[in-house]
C-alpha positions as CSV (number, residue, x, y, z in Angstrom):
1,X,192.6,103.1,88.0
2,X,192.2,106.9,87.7
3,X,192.0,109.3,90.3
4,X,189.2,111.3,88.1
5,X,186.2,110.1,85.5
6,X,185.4,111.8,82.2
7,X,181.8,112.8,82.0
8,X,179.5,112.6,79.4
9,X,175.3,113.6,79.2
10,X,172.5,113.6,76.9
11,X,168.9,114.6,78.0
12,X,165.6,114.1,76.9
13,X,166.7,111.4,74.0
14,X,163.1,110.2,72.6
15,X,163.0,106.5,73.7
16,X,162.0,104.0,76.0
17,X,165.0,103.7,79.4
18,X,164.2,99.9,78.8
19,X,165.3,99.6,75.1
20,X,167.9,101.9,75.6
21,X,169.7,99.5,78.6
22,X,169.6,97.1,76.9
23,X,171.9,98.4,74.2
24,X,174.3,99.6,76.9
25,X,174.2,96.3,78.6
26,X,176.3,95.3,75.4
27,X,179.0,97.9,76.0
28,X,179.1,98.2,79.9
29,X,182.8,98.0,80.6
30,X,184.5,97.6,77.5
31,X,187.3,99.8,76.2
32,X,185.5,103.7,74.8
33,X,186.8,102.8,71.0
34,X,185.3,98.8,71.2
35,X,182.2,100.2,72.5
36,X,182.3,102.6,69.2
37,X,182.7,99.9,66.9
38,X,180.3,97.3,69.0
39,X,177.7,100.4,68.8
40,X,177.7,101.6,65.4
41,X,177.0,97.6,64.2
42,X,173.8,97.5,66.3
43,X,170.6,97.3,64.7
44,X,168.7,98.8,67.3
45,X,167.4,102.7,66.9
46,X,168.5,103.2,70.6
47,X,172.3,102.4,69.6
48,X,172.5,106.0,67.5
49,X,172.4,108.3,71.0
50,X,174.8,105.8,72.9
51,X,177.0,106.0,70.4
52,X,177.0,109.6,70.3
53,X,177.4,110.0,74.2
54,X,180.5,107.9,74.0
55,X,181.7,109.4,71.3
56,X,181.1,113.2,73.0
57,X,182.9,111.8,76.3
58,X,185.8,110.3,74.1
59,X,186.1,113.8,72.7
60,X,186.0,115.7,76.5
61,X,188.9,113.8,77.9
62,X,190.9,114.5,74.7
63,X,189.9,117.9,74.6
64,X,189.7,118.7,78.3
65,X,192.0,116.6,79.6
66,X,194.5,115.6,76.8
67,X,194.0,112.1,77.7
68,X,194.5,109.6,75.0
69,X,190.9,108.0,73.6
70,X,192.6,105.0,72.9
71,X,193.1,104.2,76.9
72,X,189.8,105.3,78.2
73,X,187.2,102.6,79.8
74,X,183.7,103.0,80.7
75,X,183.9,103.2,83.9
76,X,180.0,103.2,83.9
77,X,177.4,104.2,81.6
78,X,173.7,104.5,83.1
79,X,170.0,105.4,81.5
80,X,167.4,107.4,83.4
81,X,164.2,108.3,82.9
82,X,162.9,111.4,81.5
83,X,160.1,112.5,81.9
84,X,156.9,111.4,79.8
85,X,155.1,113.6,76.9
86,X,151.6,112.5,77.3
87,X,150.2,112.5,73.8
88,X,146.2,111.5,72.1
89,X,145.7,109.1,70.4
90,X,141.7,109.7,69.0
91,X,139.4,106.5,69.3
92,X,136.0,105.6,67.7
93,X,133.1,107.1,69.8
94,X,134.6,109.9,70.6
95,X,137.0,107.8,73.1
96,X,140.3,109.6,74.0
97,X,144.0,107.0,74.4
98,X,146.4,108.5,76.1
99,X,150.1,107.8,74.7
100,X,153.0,108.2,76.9
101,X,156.0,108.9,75.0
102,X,158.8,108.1,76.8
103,X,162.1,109.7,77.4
104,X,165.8,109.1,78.6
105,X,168.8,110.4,80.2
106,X,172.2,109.1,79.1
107,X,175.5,109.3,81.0
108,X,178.6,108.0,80.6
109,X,181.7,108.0,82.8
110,X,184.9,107.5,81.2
111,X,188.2,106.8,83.2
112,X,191.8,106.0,81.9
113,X,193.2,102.6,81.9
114,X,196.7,102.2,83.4
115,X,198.1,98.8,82.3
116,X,200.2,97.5,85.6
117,X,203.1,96.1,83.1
118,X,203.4,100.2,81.3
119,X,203.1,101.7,84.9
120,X,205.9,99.8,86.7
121,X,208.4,99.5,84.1
C-alpha cells in the first residue's frame, strides 16, 4: 500500500454518529469511485455528507497530490461525535423537554492502490 493517506474532514454535520455509521459501514473499504456510486443510491439523509467527504478527499489527492481518483481506497472512514445543541421543546403545564440535537464529525482517509501485477511488471 501507500506510504501516505489522503485526508478528508467535515465538522459539525447535523445528524445522529449512529445513523451516519451505519451508512459508512456500507462503503468501508471499497474503491473511492464505488463508494460514490454505492453512496449517491442510498436512501438514507446521512448518505448526502459521506458522499460529499469522499468526494472532497477524491478531489485533494488529485489536486494535491496528482494522484489518480480512479486508484484511491478508503483506507478508513470514521464518525465522531460533535457536540450536542440542547434545544426546548415546550410541554403542557408549563413543562420544559429538553432536545439534544445531535452532531457528527466525518473523516475519511484515502490511500492509493498499487495492484502487485502493474507494480512488478
Amino acid at each position: 500500500m501507500a506510504d501516505f493517506q489522503v485526508r478528508a474532514v467535515s465538522k459539525y454535520i447535523m445528524g445522529s454518529p449512529v445513523k451516519m455509521r451505519r451508512v459508512v459501514n456500507t462503503v468501508r473499504g471499497m474503491r473511492a469511485q464505488d463508494a460514490l456510486e454505492v453512496l449517491s443510491l442510498l436512501p438514507q439523509s446521512a448518505a448526502e455528507p459521506v458522499y460529499k467527504t469522499v468526494k472532497s478527499a477524491l478531489a485533494n489527492a488529485e489536486e494535491n497530490y496528482a494522484l489518480e481518483p480512479e486508484d484511491m481506497v478508503i483506507a478508513e472512514i470514521r464518525i465522531d461525535e460533535g457536540p450536542r445543541l440542547r434545544r426546548a421543546r415546550y410541554g403542557a403545564r408549563g413543562r420544559f423537554k429538553p432536545i439534544k440535537k445531535r452532531t457528527s464529525h466525518i473523516t475519511v482517509l484515502l490511500e492509493e492502490d498499487i495492484d502487485d501485477d502493474a507494480y512488478h511488471q
